[in-house]
Biopython code that builds the backbone (N, CA, C, O; Angstrom):
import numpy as np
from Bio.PDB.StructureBuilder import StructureBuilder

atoms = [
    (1, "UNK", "N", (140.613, 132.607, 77.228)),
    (1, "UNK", "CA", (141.299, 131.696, 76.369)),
    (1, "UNK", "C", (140.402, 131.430, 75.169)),
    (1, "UNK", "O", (139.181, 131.280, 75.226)),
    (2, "UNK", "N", (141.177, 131.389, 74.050)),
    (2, "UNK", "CA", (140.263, 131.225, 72.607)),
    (2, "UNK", "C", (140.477, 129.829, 72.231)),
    (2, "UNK", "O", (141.655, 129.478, 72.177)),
    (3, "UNK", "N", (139.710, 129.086, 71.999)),
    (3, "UNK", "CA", (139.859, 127.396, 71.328)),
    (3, "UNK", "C", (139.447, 127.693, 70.040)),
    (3, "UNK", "O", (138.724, 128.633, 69.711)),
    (4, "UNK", "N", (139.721, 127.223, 69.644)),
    (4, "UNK", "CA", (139.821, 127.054, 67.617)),
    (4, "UNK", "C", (139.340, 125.637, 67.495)),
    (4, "UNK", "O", (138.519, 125.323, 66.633)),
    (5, "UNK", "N", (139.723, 124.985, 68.148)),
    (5, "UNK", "CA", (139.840, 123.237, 67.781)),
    (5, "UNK", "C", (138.519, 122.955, 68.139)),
    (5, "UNK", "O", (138.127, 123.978, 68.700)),
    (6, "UNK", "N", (137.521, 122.045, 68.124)),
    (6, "UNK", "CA", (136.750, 121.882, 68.330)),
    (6, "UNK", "C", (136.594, 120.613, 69.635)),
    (6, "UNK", "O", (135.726, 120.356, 70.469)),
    (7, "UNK", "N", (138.036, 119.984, 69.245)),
    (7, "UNK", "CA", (138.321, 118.680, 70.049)),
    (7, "UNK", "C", (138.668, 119.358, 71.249)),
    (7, "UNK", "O", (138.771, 118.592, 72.208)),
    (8, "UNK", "N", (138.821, 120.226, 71.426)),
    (8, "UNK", "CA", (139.672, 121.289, 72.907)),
    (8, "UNK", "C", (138.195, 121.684, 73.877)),
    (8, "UNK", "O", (138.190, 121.824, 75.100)),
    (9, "UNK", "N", (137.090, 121.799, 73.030)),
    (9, "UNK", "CA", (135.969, 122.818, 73.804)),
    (9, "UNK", "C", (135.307, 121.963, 75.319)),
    (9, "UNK", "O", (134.848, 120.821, 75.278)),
    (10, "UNK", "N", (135.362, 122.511, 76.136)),
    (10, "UNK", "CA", (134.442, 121.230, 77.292)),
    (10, "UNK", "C", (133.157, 121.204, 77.079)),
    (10, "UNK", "O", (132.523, 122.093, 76.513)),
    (11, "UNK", "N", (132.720, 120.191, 77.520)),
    (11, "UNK", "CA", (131.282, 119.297, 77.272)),
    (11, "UNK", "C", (130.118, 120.218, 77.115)),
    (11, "UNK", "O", (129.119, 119.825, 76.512)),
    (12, "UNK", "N", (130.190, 121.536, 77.669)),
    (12, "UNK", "CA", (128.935, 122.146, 77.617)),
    (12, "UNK", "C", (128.633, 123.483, 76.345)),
    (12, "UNK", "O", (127.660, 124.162, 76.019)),
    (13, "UNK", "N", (129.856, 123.385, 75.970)),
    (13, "UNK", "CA", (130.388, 123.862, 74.576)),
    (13, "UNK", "C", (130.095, 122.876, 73.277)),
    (13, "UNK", "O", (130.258, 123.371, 72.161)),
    (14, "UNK", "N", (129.703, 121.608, 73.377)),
    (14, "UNK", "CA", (129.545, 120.539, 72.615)),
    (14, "UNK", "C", (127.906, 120.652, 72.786)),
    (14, "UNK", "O", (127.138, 120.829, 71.841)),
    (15, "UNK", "N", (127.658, 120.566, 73.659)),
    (15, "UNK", "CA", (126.294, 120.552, 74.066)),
    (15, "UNK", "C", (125.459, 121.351, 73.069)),
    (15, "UNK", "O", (124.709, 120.892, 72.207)),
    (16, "UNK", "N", (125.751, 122.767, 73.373)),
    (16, "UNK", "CA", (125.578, 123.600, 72.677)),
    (16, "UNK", "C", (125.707, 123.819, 71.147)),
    (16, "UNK", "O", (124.761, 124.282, 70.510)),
    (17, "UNK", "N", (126.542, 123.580, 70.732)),
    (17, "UNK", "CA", (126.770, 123.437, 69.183)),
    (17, "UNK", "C", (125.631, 122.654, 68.684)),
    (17, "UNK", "O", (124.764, 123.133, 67.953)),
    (18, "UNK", "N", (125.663, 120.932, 69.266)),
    (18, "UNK", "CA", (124.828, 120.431, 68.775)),
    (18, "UNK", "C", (123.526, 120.747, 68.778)),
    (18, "UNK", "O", (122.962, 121.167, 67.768)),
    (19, "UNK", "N", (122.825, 120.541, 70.125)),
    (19, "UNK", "CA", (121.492, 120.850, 70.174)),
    (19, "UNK", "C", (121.128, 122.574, 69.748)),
    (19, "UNK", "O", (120.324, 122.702, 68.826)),
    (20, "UNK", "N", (121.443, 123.308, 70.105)),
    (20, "UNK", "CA", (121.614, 124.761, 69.701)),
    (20, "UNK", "C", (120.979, 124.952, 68.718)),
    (20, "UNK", "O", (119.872, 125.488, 68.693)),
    (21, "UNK", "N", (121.648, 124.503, 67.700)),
    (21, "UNK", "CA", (121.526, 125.087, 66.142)),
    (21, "UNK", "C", (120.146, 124.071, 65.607)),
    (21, "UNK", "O", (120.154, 123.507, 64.514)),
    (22, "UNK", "N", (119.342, 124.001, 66.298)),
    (22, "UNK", "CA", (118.290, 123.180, 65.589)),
    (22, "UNK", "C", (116.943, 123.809, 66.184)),
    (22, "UNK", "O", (116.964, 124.712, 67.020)),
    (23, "UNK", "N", (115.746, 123.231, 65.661)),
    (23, "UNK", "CA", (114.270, 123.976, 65.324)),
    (23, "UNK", "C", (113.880, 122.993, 67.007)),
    (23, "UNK", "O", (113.267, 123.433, 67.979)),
    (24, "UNK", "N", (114.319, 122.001, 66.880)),
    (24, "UNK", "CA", (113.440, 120.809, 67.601)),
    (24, "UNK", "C", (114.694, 120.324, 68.669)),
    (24, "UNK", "O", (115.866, 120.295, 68.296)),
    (25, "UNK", "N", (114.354, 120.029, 69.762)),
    (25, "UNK", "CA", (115.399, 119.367, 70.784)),
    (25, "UNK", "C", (114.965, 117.643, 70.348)),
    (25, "UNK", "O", (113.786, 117.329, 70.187)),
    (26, "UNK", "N", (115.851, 116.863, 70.232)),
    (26, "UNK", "CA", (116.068, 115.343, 70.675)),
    (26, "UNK", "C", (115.981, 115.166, 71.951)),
    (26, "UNK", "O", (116.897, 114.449, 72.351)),
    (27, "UNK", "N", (115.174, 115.557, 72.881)),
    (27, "UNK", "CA", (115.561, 115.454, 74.507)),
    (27, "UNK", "C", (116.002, 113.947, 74.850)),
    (27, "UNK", "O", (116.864, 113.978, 75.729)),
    (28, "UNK", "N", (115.738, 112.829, 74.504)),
    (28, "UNK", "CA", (116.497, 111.841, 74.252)),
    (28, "UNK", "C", (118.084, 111.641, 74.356)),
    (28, "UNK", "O", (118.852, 110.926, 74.999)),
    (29, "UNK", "N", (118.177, 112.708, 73.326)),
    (29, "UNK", "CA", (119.611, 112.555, 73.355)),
    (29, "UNK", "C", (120.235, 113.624, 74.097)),
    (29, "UNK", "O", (121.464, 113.600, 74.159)),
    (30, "UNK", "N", (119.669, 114.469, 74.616)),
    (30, "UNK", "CA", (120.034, 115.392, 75.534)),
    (30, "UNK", "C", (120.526, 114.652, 76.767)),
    (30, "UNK", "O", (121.632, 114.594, 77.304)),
    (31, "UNK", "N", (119.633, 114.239, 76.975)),
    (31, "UNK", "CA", (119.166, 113.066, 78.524)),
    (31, "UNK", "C", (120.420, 112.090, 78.738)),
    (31, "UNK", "O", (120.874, 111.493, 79.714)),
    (32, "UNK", "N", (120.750, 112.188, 77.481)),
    (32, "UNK", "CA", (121.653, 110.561, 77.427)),
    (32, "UNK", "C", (123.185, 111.150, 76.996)),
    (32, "UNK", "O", (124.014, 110.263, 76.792)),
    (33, "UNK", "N", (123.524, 112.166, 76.879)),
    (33, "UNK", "CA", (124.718, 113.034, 76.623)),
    (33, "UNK", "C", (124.614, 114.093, 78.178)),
    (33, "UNK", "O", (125.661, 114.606, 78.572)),
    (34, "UNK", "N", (123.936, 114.221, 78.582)),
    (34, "UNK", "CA", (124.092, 114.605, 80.348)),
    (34, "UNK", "C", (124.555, 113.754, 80.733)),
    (34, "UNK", "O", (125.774, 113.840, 80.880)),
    (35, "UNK", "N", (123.938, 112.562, 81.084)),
    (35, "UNK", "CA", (124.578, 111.730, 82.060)),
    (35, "UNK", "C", (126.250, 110.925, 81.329)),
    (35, "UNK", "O", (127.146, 110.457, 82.032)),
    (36, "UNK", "N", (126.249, 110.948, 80.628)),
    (36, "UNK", "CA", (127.724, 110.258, 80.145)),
    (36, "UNK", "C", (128.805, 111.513, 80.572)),
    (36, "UNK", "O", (129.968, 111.334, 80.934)),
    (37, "UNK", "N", (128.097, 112.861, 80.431)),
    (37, "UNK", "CA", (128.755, 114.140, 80.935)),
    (37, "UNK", "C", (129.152, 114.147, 82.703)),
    (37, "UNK", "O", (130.181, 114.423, 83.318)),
    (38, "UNK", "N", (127.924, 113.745, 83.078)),
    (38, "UNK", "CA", (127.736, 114.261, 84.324)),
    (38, "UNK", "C", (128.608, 112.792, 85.381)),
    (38, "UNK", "O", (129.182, 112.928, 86.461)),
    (39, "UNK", "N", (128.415, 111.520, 84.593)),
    (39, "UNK", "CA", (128.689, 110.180, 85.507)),
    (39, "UNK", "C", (130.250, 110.440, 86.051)),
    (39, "UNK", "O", (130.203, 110.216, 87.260)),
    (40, "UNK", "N", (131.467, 110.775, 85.717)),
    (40, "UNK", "CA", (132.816, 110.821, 86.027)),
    (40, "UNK", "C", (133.058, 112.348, 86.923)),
    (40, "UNK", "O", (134.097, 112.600, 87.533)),
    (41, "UNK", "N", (131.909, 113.233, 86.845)),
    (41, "UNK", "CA", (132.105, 114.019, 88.137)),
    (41, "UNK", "C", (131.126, 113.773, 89.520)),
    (41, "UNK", "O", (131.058, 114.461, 90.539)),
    (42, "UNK", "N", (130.395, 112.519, 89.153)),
    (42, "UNK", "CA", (129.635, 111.986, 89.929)),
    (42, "UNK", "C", (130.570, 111.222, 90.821)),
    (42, "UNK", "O", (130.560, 111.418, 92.036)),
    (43, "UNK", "N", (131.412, 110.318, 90.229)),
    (43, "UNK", "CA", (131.981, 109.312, 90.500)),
    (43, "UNK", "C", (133.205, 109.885, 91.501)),
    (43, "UNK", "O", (133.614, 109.449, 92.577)),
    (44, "UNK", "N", (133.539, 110.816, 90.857)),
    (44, "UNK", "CA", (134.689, 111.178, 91.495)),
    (44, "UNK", "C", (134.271, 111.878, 92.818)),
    (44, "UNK", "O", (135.065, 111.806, 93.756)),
    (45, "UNK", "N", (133.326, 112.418, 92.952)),
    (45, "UNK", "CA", (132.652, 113.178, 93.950)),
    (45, "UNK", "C", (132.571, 111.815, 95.190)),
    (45, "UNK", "O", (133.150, 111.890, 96.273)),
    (46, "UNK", "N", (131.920, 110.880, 94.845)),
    (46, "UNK", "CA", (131.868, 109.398, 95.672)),
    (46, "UNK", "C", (132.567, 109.089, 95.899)),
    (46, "UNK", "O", (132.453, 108.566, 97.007)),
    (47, "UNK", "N", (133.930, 108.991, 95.338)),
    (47, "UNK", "CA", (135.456, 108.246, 95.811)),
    (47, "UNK", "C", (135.952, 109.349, 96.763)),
    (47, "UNK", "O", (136.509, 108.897, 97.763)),
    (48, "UNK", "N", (135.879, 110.692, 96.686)),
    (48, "UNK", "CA", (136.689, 111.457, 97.836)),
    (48, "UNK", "C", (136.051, 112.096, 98.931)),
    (48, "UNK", "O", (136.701, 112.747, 99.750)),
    (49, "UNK", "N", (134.565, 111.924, 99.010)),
    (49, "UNK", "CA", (133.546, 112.585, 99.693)),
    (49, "UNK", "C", (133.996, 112.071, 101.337)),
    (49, "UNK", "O", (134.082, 112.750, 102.361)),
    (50, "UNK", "N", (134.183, 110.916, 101.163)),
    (50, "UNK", "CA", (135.027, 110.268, 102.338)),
    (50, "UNK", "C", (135.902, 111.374, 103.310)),
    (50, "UNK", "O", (135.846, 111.821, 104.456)),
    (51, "UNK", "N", (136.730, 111.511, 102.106)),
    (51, "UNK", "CA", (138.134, 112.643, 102.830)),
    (51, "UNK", "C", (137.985, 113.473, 102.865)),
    (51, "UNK", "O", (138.213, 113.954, 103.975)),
    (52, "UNK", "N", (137.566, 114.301, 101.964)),
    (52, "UNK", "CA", (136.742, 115.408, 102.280)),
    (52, "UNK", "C", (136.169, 115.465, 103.510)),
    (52, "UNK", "O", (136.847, 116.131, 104.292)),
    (53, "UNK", "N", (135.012, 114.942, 104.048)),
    (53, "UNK", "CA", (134.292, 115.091, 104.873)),
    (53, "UNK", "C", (135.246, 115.180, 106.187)),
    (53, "UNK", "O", (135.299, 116.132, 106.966)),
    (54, "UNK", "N", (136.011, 113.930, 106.257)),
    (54, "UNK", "CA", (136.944, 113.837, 107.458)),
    (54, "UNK", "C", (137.562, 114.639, 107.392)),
    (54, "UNK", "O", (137.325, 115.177, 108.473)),
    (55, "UNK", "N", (138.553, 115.480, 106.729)),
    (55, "UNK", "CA", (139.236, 116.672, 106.730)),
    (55, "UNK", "C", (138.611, 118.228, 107.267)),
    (55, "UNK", "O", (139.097, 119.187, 107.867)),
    (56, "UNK", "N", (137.721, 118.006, 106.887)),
    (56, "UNK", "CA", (136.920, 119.040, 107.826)),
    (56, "UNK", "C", (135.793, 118.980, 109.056)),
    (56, "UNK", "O", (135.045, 119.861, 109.480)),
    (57, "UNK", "N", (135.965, 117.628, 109.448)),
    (57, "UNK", "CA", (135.309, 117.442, 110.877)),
    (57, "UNK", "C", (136.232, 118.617, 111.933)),
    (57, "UNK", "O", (137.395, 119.019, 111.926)),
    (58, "UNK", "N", (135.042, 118.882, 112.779)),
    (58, "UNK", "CA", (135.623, 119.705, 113.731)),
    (58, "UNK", "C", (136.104, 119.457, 114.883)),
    (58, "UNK", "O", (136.058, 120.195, 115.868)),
    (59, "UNK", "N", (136.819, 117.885, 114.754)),
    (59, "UNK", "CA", (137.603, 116.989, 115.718)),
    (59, "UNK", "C", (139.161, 117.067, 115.614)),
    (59, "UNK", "O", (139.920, 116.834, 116.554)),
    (60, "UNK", "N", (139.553, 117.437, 114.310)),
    (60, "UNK", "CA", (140.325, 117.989, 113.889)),
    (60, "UNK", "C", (141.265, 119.319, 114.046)),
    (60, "UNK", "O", (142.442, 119.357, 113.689)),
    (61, "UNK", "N", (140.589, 120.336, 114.602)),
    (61, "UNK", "CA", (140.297, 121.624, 115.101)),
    (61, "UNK", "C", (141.900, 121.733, 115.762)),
    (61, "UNK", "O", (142.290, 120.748, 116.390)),
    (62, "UNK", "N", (142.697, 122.756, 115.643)),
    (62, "UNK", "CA", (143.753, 123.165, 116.908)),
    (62, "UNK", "C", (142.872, 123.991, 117.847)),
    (62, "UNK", "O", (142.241, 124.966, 117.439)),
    (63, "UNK", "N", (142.843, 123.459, 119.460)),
    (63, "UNK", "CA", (142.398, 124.335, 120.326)),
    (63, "UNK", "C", (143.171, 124.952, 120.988)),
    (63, "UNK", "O", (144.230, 124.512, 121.435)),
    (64, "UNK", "N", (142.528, 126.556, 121.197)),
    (64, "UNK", "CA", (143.519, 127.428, 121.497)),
    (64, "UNK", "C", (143.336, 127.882, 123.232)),
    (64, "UNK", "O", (144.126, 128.672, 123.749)),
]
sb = StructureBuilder()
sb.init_structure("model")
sb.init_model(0)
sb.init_chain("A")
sb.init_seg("    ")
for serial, (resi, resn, name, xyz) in enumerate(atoms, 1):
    if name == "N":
        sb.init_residue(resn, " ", resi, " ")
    sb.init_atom(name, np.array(xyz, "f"), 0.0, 1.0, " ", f" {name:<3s}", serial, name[0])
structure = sb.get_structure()
């Protein structure tokens, strides 16, 4: 798939553009554009890890 838009690209496509094209990293702002990246697949990982987990206990199992 080709994106044109710039508003379309995902986060690690942004990443890139910015820091990329420069002599010197801001690791600062690297640091601090990860985690605003990374916090909502964190989060979401915590809210279903629950069901997840229970869905594949092996209590669950059809025995044959």
């Amino acid at each position: 798939m080709l994106l044109l838009s710039p508003d379309l690209m995902p986060a690690s496509v942004s990443v890139n553009d910015f820091f990329g094209n420069r002599v010197m990293v801001a690791y600062g702002r690297l640091a601090a554009f990860s985690i605003v990246c990374s916090t909502p697949v964190i989060l979401l990982y915590v809210l279903i890890s629950r069901r997840l987990g229970a869905g594949f206990a092996p209590g669950g199992a059809v025995k044959g």
